[in-house]
mmCIF file of the N, C-alpha and C atoms, coordinates in Angstrom:
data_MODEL
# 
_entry.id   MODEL 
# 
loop_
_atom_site.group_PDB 
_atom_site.id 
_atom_site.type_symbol 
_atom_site.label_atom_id 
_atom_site.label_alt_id 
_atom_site.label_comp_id 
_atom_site.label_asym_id 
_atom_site.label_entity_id 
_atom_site.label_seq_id 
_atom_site.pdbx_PDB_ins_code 
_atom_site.Cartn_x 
_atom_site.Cartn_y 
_atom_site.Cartn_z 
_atom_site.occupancy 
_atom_site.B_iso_or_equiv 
_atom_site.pdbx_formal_charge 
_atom_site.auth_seq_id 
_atom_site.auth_comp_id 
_atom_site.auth_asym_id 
_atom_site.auth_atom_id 
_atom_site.pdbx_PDB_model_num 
ATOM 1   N N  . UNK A 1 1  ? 24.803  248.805 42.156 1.00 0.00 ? 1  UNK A N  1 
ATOM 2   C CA . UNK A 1 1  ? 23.568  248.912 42.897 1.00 0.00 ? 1  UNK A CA 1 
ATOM 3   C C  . UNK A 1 1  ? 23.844  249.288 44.346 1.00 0.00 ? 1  UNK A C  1 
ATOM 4   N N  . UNK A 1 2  ? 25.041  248.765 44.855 1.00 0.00 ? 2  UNK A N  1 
ATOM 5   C CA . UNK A 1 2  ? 24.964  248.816 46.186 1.00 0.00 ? 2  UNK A CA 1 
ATOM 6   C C  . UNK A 1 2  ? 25.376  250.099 46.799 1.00 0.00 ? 2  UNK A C  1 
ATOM 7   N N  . UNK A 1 3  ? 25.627  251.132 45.882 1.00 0.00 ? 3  UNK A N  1 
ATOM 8   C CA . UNK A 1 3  ? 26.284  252.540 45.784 1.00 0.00 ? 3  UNK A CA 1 
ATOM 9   C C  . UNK A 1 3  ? 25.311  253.370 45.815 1.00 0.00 ? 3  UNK A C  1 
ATOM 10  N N  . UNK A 1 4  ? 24.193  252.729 45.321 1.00 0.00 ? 4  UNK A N  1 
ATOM 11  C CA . UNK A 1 4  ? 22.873  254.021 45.520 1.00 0.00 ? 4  UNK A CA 1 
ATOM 12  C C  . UNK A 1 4  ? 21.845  253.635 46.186 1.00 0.00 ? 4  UNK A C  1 
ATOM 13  N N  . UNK A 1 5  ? 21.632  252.661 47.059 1.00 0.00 ? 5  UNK A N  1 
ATOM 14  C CA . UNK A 1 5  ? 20.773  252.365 48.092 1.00 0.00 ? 5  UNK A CA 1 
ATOM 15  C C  . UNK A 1 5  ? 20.782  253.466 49.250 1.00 0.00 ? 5  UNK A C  1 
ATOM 16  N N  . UNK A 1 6  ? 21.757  254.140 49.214 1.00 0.00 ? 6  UNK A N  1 
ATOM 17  C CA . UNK A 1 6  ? 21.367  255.197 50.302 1.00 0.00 ? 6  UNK A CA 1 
ATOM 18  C C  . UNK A 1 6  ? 19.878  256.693 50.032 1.00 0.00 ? 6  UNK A C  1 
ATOM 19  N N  . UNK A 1 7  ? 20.642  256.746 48.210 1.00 0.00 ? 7  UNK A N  1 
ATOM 20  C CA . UNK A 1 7  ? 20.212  257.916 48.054 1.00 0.00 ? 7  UNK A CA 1 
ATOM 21  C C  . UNK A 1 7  ? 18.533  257.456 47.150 1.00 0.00 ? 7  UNK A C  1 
ATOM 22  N N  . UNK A 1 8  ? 18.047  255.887 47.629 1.00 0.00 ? 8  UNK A N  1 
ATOM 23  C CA . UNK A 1 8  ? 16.790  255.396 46.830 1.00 0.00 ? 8  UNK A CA 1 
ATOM 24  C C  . UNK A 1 8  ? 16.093  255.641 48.562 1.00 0.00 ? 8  UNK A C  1 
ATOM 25  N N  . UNK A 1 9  ? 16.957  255.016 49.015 1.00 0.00 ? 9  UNK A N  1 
ATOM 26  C CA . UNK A 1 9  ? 15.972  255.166 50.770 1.00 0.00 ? 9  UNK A CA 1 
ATOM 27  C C  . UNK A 1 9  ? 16.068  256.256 51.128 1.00 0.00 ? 9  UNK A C  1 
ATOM 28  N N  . UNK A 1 10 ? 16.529  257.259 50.885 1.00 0.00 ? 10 UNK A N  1 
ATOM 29  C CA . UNK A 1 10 ? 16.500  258.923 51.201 1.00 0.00 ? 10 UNK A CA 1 
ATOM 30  C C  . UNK A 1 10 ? 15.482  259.740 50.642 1.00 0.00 ? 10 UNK A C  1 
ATOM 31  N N  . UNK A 1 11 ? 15.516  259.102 49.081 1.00 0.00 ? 11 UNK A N  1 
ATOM 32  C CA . UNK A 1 11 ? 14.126  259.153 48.243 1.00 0.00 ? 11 UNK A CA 1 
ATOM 33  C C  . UNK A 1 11 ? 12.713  258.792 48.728 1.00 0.00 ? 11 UNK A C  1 
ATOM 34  N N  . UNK A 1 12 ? 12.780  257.589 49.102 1.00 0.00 ? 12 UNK A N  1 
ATOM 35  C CA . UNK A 1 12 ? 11.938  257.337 49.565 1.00 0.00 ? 12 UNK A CA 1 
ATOM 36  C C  . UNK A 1 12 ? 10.947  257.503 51.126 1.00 0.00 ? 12 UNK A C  1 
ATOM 37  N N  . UNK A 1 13 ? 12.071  258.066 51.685 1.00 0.00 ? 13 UNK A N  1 
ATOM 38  C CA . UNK A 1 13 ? 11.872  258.495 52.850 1.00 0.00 ? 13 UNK A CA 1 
ATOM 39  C C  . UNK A 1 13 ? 11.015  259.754 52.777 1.00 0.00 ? 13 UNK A C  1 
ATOM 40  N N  . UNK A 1 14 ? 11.722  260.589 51.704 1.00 0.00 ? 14 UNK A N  1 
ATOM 41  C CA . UNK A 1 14 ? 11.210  261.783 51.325 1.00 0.00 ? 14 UNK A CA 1 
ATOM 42  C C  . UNK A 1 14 ? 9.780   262.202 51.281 1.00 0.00 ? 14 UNK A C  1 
ATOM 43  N N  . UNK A 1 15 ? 9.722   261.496 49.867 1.00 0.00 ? 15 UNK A N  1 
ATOM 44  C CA . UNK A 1 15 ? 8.312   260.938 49.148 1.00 0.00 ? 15 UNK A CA 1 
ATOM 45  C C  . UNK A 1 15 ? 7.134   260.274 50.283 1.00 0.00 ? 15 UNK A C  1 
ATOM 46  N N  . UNK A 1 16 ? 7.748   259.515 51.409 1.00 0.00 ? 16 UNK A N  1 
ATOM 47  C CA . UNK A 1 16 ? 6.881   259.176 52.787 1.00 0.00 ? 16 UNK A CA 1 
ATOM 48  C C  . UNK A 1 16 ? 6.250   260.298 53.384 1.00 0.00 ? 16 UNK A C  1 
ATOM 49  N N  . UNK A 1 17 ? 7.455   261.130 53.734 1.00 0.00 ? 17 UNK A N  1 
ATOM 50  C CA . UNK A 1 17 ? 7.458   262.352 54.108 1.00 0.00 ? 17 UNK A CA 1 
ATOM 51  C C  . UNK A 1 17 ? 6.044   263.575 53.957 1.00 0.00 ? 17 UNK A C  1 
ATOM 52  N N  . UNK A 1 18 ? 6.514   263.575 52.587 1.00 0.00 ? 18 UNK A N  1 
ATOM 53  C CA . UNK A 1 18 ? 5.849   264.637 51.487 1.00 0.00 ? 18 UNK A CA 1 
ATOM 54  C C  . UNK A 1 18 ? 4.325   264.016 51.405 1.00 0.00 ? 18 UNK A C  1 
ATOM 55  N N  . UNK A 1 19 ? 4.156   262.662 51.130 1.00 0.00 ? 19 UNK A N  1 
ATOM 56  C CA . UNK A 1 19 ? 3.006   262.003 51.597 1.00 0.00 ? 19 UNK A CA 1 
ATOM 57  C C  . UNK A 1 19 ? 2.036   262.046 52.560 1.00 0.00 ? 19 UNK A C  1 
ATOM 58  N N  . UNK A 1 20 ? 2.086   262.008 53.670 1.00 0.00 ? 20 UNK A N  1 
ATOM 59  C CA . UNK A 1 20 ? 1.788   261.962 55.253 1.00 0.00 ? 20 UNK A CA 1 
ATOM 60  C C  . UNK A 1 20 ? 1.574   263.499 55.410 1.00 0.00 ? 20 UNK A C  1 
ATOM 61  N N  . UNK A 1 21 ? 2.385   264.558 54.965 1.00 0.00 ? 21 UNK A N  1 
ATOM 62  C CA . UNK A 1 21 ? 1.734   265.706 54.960 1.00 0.00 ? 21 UNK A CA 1 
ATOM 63  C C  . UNK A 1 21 ? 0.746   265.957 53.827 1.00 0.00 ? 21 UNK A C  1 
ATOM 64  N N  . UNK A 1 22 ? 0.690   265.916 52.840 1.00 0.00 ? 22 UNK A N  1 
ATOM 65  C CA . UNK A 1 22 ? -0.160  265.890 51.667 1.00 0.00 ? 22 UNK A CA 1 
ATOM 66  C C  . UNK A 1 22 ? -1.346  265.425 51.938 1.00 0.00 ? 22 UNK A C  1 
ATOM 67  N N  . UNK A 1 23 ? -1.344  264.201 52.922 1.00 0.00 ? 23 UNK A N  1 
ATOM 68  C CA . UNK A 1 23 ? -2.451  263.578 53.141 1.00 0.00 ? 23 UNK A CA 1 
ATOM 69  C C  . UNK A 1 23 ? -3.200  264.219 54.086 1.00 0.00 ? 23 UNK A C  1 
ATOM 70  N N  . UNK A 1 24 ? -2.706  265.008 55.205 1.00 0.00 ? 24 UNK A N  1 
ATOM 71  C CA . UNK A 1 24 ? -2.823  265.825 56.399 1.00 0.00 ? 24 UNK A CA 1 
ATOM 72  C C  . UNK A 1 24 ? -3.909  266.999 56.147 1.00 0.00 ? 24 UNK A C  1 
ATOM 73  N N  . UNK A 1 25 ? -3.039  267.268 55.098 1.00 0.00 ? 25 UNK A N  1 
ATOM 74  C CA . UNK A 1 25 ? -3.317  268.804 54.337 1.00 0.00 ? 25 UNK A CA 1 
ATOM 75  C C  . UNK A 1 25 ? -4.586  268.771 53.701 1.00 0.00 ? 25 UNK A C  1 
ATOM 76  N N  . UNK A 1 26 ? -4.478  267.885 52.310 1.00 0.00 ? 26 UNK A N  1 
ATOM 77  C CA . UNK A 1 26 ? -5.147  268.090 51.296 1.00 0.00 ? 26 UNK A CA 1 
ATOM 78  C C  . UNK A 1 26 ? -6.015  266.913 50.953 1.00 0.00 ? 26 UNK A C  1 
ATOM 79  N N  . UNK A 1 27 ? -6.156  265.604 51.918 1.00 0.00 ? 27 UNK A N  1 
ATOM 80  C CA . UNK A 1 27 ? -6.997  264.772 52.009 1.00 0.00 ? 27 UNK A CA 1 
ATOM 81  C C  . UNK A 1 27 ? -5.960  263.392 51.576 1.00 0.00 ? 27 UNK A C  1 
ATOM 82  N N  . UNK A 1 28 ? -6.521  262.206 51.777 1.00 0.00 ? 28 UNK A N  1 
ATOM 83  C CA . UNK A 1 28 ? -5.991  260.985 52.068 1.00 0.00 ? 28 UNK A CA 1 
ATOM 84  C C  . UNK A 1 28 ? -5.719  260.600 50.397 1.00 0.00 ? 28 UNK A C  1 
ATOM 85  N N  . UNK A 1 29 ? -6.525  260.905 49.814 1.00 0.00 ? 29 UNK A N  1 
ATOM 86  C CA . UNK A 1 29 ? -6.374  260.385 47.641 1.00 0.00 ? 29 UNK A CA 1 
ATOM 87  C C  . UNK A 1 29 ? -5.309  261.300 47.503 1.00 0.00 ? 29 UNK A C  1 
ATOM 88  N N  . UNK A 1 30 ? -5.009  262.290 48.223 1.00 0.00 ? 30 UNK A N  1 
ATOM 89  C CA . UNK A 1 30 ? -3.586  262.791 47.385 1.00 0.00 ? 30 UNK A CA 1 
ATOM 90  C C  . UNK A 1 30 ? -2.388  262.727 47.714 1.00 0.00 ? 30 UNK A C  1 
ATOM 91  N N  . UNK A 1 31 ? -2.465  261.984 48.939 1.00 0.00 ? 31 UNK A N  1 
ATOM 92  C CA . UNK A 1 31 ? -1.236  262.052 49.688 1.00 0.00 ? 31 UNK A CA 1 
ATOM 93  C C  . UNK A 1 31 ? -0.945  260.376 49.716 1.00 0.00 ? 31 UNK A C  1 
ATOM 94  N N  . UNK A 1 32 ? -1.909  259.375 49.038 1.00 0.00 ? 32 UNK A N  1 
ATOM 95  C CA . UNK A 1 32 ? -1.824  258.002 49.287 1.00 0.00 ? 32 UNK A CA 1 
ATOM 96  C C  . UNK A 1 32 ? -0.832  258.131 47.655 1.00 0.00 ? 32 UNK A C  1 
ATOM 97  N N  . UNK A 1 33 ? -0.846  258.961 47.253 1.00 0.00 ? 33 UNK A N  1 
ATOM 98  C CA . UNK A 1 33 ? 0.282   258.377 45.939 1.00 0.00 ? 33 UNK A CA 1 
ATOM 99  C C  . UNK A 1 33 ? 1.675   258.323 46.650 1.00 0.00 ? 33 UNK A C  1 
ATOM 100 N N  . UNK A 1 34 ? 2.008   259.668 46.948 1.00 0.00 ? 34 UNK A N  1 
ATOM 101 C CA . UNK A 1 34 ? 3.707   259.775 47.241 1.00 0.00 ? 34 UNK A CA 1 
ATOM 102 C C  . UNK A 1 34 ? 3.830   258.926 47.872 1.00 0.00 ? 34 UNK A C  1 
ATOM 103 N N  . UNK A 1 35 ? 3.274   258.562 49.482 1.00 0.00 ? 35 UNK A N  1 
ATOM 104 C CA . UNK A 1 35 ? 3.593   257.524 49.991 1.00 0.00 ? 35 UNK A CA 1 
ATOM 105 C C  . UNK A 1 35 ? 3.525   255.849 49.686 1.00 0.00 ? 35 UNK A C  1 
ATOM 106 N N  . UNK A 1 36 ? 2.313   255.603 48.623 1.00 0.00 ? 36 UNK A N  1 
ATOM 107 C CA . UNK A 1 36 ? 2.799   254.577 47.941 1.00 0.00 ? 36 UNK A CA 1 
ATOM 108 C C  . UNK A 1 36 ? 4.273   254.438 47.420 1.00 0.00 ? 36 UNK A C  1 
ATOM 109 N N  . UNK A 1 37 ? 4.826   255.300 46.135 1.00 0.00 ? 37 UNK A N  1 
ATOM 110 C CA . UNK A 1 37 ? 5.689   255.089 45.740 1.00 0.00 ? 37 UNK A CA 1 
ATOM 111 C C  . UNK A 1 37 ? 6.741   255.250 46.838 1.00 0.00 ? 37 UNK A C  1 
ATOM 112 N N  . UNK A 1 38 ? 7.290   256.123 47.760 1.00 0.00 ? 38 UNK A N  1 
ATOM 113 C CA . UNK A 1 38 ? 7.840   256.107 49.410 1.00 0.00 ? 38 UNK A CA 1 
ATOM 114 C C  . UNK A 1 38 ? 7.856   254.746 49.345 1.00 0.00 ? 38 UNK A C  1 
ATOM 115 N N  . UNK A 1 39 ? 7.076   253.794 49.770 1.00 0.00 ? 39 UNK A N  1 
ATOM 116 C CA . UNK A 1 39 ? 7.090   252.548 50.162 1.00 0.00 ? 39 UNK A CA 1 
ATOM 117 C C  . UNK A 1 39 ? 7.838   251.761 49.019 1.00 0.00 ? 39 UNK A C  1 
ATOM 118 N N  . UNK A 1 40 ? 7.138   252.143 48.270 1.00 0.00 ? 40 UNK A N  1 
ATOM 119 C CA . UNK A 1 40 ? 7.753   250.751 46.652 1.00 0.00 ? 40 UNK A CA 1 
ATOM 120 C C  . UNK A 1 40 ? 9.487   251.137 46.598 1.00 0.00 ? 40 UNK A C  1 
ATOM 121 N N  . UNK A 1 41 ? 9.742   252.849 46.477 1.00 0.00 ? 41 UNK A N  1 
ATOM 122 C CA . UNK A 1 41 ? 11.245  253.167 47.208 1.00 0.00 ? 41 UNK A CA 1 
ATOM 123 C C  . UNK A 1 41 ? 12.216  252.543 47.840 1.00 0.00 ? 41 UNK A C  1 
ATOM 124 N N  . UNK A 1 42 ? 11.275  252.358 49.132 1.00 0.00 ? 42 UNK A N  1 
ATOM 125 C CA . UNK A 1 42 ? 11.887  252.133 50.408 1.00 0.00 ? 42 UNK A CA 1 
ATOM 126 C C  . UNK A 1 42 ? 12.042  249.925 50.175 1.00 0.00 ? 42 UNK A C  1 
ATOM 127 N N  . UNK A 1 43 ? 11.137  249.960 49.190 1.00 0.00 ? 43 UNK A N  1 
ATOM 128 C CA . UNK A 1 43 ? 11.082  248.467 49.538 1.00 0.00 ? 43 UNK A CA 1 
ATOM 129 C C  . UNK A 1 43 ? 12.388  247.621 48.667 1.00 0.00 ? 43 UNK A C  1 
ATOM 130 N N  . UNK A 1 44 ? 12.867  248.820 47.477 1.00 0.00 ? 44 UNK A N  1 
ATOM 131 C CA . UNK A 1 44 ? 13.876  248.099 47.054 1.00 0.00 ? 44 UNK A CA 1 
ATOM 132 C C  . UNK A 1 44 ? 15.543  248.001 47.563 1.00 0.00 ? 44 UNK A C  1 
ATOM 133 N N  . UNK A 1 45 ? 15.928  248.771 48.573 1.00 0.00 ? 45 UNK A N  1 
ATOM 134 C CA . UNK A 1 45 ? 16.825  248.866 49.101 1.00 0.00 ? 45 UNK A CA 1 
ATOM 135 C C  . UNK A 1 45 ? 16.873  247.467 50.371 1.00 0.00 ? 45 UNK A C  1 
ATOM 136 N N  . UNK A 1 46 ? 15.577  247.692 51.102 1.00 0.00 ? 46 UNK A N  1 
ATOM 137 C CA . UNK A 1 46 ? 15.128  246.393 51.756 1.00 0.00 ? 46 UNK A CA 1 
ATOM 138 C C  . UNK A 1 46 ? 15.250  244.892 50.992 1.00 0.00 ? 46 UNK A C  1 
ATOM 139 N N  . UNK A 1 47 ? 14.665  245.016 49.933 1.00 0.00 ? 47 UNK A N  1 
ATOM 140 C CA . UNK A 1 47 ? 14.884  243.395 49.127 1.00 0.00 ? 47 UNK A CA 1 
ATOM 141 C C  . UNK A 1 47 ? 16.145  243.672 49.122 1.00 0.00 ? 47 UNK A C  1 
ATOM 142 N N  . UNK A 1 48 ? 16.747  244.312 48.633 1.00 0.00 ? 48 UNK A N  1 
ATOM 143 C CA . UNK A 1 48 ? 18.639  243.974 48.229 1.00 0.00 ? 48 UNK A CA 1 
ATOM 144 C C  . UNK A 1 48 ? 19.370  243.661 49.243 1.00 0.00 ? 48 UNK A C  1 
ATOM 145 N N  . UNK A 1 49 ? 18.657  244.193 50.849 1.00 0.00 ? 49 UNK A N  1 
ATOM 146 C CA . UNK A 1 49 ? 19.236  243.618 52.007 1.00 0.00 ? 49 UNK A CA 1 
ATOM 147 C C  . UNK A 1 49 ? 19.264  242.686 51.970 1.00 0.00 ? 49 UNK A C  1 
ATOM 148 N N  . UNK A 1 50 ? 17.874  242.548 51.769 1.00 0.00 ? 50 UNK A N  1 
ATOM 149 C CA . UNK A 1 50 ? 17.200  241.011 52.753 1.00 0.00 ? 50 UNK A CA 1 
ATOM 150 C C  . UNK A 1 50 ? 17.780  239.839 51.975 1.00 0.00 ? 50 UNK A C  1 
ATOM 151 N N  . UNK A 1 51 ? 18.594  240.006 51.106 1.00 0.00 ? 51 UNK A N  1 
ATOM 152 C CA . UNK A 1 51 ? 19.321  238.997 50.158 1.00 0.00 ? 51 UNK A CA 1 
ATOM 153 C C  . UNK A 1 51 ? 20.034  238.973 50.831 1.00 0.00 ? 51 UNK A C  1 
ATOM 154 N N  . UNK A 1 52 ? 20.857  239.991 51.424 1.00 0.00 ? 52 UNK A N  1 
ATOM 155 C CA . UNK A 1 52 ? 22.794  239.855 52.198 1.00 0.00 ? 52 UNK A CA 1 
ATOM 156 C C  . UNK A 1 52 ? 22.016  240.284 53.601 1.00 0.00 ? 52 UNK A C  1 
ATOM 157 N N  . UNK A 1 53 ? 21.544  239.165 53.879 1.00 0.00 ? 53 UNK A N  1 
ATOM 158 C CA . UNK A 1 53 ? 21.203  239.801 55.531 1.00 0.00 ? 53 UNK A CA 1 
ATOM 159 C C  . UNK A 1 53 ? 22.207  239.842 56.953 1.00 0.00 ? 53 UNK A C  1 
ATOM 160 N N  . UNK A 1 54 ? 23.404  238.933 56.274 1.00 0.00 ? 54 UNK A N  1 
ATOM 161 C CA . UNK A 1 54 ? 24.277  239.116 57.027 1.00 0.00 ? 54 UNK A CA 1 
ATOM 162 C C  . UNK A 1 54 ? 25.113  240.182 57.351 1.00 0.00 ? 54 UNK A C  1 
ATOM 163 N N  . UNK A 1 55 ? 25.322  240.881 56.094 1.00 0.00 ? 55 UNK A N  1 
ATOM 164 C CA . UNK A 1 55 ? 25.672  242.231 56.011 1.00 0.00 ? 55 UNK A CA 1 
ATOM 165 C C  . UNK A 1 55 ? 25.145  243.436 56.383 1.00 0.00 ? 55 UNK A C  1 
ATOM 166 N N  . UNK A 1 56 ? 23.644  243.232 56.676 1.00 0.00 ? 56 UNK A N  1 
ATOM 167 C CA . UNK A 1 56 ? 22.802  244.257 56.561 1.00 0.00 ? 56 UNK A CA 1 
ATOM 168 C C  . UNK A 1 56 ? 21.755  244.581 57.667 1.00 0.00 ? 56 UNK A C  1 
ATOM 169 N N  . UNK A 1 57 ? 22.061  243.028 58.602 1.00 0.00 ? 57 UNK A N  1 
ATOM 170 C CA . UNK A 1 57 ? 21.122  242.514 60.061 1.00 0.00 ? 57 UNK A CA 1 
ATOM 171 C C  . UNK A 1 57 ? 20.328  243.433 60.442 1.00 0.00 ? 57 UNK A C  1 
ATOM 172 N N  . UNK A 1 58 ? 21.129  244.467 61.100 1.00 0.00 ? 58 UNK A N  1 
ATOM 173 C CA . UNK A 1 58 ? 21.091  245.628 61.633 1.00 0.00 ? 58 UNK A CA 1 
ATOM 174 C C  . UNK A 1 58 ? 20.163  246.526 61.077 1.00 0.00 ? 58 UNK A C  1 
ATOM 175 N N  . UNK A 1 59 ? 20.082  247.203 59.653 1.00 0.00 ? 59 UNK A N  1 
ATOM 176 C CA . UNK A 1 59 ? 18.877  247.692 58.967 1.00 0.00 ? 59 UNK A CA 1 
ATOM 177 C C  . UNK A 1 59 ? 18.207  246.951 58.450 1.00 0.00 ? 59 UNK A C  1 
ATOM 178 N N  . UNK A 1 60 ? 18.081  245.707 58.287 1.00 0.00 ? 60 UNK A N  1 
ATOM 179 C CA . UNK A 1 60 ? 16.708  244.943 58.342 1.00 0.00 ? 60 UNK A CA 1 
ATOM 180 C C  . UNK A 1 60 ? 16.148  244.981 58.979 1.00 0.00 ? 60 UNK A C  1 
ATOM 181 N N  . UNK A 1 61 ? 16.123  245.257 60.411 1.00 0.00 ? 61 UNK A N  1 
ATOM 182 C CA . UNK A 1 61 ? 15.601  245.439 61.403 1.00 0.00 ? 61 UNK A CA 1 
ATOM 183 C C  . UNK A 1 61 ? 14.775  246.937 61.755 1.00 0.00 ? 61 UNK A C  1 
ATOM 184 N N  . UNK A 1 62 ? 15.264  248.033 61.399 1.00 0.00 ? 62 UNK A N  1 
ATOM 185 C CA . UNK A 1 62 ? 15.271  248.675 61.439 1.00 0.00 ? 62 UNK A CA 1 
ATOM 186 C C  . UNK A 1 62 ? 14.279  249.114 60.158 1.00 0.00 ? 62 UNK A C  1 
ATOM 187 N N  . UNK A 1 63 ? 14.295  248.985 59.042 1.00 0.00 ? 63 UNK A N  1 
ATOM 188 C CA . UNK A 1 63 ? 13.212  248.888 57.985 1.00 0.00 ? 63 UNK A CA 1 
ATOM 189 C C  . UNK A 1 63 ? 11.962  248.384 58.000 1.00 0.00 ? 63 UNK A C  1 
ATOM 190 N N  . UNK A 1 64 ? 12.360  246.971 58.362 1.00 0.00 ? 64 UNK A N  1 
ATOM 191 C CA . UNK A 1 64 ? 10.894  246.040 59.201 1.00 0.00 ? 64 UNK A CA 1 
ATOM 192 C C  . UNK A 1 64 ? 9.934   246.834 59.874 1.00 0.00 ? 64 UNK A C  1 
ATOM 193 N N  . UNK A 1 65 ? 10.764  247.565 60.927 1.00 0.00 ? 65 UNK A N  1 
ATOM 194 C CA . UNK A 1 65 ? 9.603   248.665 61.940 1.00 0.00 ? 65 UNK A CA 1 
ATOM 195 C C  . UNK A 1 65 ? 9.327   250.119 61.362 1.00 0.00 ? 65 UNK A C  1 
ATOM 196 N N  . UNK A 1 66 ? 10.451  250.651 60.092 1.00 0.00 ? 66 UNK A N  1 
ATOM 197 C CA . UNK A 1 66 ? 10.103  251.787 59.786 1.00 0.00 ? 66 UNK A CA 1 
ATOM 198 C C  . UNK A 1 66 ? 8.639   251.022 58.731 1.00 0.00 ? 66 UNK A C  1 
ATOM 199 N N  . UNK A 1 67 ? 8.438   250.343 57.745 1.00 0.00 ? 67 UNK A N  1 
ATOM 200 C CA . UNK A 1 67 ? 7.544   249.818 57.001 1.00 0.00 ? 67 UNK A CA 1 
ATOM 201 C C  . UNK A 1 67 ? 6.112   249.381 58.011 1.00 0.00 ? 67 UNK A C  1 
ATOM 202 N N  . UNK A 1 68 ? 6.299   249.114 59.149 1.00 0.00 ? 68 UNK A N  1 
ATOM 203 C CA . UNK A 1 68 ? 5.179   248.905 60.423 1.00 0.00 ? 68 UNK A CA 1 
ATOM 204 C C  . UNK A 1 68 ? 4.415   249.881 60.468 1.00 0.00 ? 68 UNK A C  1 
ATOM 205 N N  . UNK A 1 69 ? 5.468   250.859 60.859 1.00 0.00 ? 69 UNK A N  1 
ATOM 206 C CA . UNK A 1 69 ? 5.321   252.178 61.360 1.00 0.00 ? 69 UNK A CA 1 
ATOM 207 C C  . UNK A 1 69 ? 4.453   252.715 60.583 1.00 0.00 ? 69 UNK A C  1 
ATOM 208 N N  . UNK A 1 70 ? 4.714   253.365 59.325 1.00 0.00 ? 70 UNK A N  1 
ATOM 209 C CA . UNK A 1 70 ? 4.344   254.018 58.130 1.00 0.00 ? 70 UNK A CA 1 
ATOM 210 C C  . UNK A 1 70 ? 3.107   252.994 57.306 1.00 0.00 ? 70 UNK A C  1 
ATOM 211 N N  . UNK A 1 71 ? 2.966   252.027 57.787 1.00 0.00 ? 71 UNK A N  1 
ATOM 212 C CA . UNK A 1 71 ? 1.815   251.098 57.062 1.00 0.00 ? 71 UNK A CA 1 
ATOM 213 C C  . UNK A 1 71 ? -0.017  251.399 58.418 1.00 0.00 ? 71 UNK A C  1 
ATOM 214 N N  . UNK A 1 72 ? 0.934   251.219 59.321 1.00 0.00 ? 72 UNK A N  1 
ATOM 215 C CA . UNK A 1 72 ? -0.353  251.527 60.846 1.00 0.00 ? 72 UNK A CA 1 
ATOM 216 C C  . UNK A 1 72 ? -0.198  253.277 60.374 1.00 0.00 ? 72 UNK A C  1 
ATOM 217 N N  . UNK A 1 73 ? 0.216   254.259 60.419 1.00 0.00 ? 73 UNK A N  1 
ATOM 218 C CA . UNK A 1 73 ? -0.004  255.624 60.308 1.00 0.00 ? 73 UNK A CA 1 
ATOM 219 C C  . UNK A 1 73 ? -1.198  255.280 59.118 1.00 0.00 ? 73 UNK A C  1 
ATOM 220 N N  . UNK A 1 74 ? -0.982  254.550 57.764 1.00 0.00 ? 74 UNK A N  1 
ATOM 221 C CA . UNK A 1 74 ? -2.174  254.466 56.881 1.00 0.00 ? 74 UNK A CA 1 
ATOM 222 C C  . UNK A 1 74 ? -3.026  254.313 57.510 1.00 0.00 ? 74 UNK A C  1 
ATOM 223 N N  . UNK A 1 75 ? -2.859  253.206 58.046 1.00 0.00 ? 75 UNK A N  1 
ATOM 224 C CA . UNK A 1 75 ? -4.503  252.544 58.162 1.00 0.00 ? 75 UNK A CA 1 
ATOM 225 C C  . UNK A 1 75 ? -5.098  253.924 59.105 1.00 0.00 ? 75 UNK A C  1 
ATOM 226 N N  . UNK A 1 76 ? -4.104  254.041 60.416 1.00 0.00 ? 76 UNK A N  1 
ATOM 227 C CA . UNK A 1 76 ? -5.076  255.036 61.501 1.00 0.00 ? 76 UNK A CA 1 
ATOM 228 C C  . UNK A 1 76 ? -5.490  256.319 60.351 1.00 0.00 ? 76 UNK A C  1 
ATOM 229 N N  . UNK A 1 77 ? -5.106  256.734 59.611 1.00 0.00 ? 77 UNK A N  1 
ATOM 230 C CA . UNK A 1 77 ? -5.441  257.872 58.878 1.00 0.00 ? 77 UNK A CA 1 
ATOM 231 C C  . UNK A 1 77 ? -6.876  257.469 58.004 1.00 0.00 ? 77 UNK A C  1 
ATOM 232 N N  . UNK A 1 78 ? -6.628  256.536 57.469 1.00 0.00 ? 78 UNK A N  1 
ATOM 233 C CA . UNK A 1 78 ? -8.365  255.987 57.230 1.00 0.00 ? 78 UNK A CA 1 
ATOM 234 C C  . UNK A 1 78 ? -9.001  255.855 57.779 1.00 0.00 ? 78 UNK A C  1 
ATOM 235 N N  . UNK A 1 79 ? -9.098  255.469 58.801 1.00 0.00 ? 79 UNK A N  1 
ATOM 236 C CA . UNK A 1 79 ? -10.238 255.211 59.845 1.00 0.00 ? 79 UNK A CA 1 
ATOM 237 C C  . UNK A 1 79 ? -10.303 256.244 60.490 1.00 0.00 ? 79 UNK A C  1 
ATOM 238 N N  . UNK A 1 80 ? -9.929  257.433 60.613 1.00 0.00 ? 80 UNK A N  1 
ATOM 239 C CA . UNK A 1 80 ? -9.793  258.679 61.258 1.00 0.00 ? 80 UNK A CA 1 
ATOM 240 C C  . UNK A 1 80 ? -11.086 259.667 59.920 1.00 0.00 ? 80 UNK A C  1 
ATOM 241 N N  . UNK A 1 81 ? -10.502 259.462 58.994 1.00 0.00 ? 81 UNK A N  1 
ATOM 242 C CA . UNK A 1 81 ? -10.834 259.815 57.731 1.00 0.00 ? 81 UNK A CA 1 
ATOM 243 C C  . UNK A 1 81 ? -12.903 259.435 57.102 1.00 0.00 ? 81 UNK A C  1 
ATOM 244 N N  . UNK A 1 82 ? -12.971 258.288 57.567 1.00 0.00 ? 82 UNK A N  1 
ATOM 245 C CA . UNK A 1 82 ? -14.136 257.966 57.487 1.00 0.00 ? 82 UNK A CA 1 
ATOM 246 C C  . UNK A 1 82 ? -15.021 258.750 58.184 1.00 0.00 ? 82 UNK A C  1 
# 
């Protein structure tokens, strides 16, 4: 497991990515999928940290605010959207 946490959060980063424009583009229902799954992605590399947080301090931290980040871009995009 601990061998492909790079290339699940790269995935998922992606899929954030691809999301946030999708949503930009082509309206908020089509772009709220990729970035869902982006998140569910991004969230399993995070749990496997947040188990060895001693090992991992440093991007726990760093995940915490990317998941902030990318959760407030939702919301402002809805309320923009309305």
């Amino acid at each position: 497991m601990k061998k492909y946490l790079k290339e699940i959060e790269i995935a998922g980063m992606l899929l954030l990515a691809i999301g946030v424009v999708i949503a930009i583009t082509a309206g908020y229902n089509y772009g709220a999928w990729p970035c869902g799954f982006g998140m569910i992605l991004l969230l399993i590399p995070f749990l496997y940290k947040a188990f060895h947080w001693k090992e991992y301090e440093r991007e726990n931290k760093r995940y915490i605010l990317i998941m902030l980040f990318c959760i407030l871009l939702l919301f402002i995009q809805m309320l923009i959207r309305r």
